[in-house]
C-alpha positions, 0 to 999 in steps of 0.5 A, a space after each residue: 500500500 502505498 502511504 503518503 505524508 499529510 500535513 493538513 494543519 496551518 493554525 493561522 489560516 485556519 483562525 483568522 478571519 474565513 472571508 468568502 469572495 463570491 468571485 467565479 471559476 477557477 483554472 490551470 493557470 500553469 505546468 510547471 515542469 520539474 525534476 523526476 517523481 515529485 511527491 511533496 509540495 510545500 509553499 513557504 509565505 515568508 519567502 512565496 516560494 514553492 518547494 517540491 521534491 524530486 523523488 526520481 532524480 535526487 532534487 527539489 525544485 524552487 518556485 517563486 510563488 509570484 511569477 511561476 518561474 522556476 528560480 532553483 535547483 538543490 541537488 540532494 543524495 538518496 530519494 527526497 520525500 517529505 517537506 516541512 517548513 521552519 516558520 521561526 528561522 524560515 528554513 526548509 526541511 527535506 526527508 530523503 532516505 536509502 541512504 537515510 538524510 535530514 536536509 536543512 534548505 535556507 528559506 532565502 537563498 535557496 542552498 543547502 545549509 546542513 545535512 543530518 545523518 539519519 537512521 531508521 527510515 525517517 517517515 515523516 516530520 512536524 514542525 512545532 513552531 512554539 518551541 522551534 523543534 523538530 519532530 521526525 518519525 523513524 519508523 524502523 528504529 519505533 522512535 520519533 526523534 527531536 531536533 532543535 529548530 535553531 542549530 538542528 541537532 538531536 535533543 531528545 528520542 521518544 521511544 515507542 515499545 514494539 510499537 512502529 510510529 507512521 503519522 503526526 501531527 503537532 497541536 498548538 493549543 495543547 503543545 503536544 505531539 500525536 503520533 499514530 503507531 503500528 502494533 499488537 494494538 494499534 494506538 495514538 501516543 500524546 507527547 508533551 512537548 514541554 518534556 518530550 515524554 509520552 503522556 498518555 496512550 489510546 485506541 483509535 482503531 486498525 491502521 490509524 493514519 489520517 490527521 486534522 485539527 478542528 480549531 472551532 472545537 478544538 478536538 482532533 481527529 484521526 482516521 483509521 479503517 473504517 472510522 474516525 476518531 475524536 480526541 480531546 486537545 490534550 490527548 487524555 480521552 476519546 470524544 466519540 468514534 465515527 463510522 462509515 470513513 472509509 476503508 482506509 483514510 488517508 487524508 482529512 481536512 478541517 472544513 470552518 463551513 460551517 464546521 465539518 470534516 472532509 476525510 479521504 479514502 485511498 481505497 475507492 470509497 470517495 470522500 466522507 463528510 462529518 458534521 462535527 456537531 453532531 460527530 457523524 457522516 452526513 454525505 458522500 462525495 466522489 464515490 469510486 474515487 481514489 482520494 490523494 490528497 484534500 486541502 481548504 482554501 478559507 479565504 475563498 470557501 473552496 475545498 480541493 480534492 485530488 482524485 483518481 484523474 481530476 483534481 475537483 474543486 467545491 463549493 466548502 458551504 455546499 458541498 457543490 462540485 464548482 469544476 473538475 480540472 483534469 491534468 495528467 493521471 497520478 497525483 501526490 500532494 497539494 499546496 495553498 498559496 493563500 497571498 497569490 490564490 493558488 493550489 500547486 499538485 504535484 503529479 508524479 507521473 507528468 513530472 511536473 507541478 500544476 498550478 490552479 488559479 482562483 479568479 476571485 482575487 487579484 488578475 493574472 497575465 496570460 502570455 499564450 494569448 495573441 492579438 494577430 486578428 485584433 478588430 480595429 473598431 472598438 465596442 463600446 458598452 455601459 456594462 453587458 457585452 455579447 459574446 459571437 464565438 462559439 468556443 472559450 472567450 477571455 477577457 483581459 484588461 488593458 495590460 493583457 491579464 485575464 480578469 474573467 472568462 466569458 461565456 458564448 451569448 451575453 455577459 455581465 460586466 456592471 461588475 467591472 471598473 469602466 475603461 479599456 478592455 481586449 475580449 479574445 475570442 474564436 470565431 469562424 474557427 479563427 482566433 481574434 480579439 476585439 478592444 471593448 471600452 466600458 463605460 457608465 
């Protein structure tokens, strides 16, 4: 079975202000192609950097989270896998294994910094931004391993029996870690992170492995085969169990629409949504689907889910599918840049890293479009504007950035500022534009 790391946590976003733009579509803005396999991406928001590891080739490619343009290459030893960003020294972390490495990438000038030796397949990572450390799950040796945020050596090793460790996650509020490990039981281990010592052991059912925080409630949830756990915020007991989740979920994100929870299954069975009032499943998405993947977008009320073939985009207060965006067939990881309103995927089949943008914020230049056949003779309209061709028509302002898509016969635009506008079009199988001046 193939597993992956999950990292759906980000405090802030999730606590700040939930504004909800009533903006239109989304669309693949850009393919950006990088190094072979890549499985993890990262979007670091000091810096607006993108990071993706290159499994295949022994690299992680950089990605200004502006302009899309690939800015660097860091060539590594052995197979990266993992992502995880230090917020406190804004530095990057990278797993690699076989042979087994921790890498520390300066968030600034992109060049490797220091290599840590590692042993005992590290797995996966958290980042405990209050204490600036470094939890690192080493799945051979039954440990997880902690590492000091500054210099990023070796303070302290938790070890867990005969009980091998797959997935954690780190709680702001409570300041602990929880860990699902493997073993004669399965169980979730809560670390104080204060002491780095295990406070506490509980049953969350076969193979837990999916993690989310539900800030609202502040409970946190684990999925394992077939159900989902509740734990309280510091560890110390089982809220509920929740049925019917899947036969093995393996992604989970907290929705704040009004507060629900989407869980993903990597065996087919769609995408199960908890009403975490009520602490159950109230409907079904995408069943049939193999789910990679699921991350919210808070500032625009969207949830993204990568499927078997489709990345698919909701409505997050409706549960409405909004577009399906069909790239190339196999997907890893998603990224959110909330400044620039972009989802990044990973596809580690295209090699290469898809770019979805949100058209409810800000305007984007798009560079593939030509002004061979422009019409000389402007429109001139105080808000509607009729669409003649038949196939996809864009409307970009006057610096070439596309600020809508429009739609064959006539379009509203009282929405817009007045000035100068191009509308792109085909007609007559020919692609042509047309200036438009909007006036009131």
């Amino acid at each position: 079975m193939k597993l992956k790391s999950r990292h759906c946590l980000c405090a802030a976003l999730l606590l700040g202000s939930l504004f909800v733009a009533t903006g239109r579509a989304q669309y693949l803005e850009a393919v950006i192609p990088v190094g072979l396999q890549p499985r993890d991406v990262l979007w670091n928001p000091t810096s607006n950097k993108v990071y993706t590891t290159n499994n295949g080739s022994g690299s992680v490619t950089v990605i200004d989270g502006a302009s899309n343009e690939v800015t660097a290459t860091v060539t590594v030893a052995g197979d990266p896998a993992f992502l995880c960003w230090n917020s406190v020294a804004n530095k990057v972390y990278l797993l690699a294994y076989d042979p087994d490495w921790l890498y520390v990438i300066d968030g600034v000038g992109d060049t490797l910094i220091r290599k840590v030796r590692m042993r005992g397949a590290p797995v996966e990572m958290a980042y405990n931004a209050l204490m600036n450390k470094l939890y690192v799950i080493c799945a051979d040796d039954d440990m997880v391993r902690v590492y000091d945020g500054s210099a990023d050596t070796l303070v302290a090793e938790v070890w867990f029996g005969q009980n091998t460790p797959r997935t954690l996650l780190w709680h702001p509020v409570s300041n602990r870690v929880f860990i699902a490990a493997y073993g004669n039981s399965d169980s979730v281990f809560v670390v104080d992170c204060a002491t780095d010592l295990v406070v506490s052991r509980l049953q969350a059912g076969r193979l837990p492995y999916a993690w989310s925080w539900n800030p609202l409630g502040n409970l946190v949830y684990v999925g394992s085969k077939w159900v989902v756990t509740v734990l309280t915020a510091d560890g110390d007991s089982v809220v509920a169990t929740i049925p019917g989740c899947g036969r093995v979920p393996q992604s989970a994100c907290h929705v704040p629409y009004p507060n629900k929870l989407y869980v993903g299954d990597f065996y087919d069975e769609g995408v199960a949504l908890i009403d975490c009032l009520t602490q159950s499943v109230y409907d079904t998405l995408l069943s049939g689907q193999q789910i990679n993947d699921i991350l919210c977008d808070t500032l625009h009320g969207k949830v993204y889910v990568v499927g078997t073939w489709d990345v698919y985009i909701f409505d997050a207060r409706t549960d409405t599918l909004v577009k399906s965006i069909h790239a190339a067939n196999g997907y890893e990881k998603l990224a959110w840049n909330s400044t620039n309103s972009r989802v990044y995927v990973a596809d580690d089949v295209a090699n290469a890293v898809y770019v979805i943008r949100d058209t409810t914020t800000g305007v984007a230049e798009d560079r593939s479009i030509s002004m061979r056949y422009l019409r000389v003779a402007p429109t001139t309209t105080r808000g509607w504007l009729d669409v003649r061709g038949s196939g996809p028509s864009v409307l970009l302002d006057a610096l070439g950035r596309r600020v809508a898509s429009l739609s064959p016969g006539r379009n509203d635009l009282r929405g817009f500022g007045t000035g100068v506008y191009f509308l792109y079009e085909q007609e007559g199988g020919r692609e042509c534009a047309r200036k438009v001046i909007l006036t009131r």
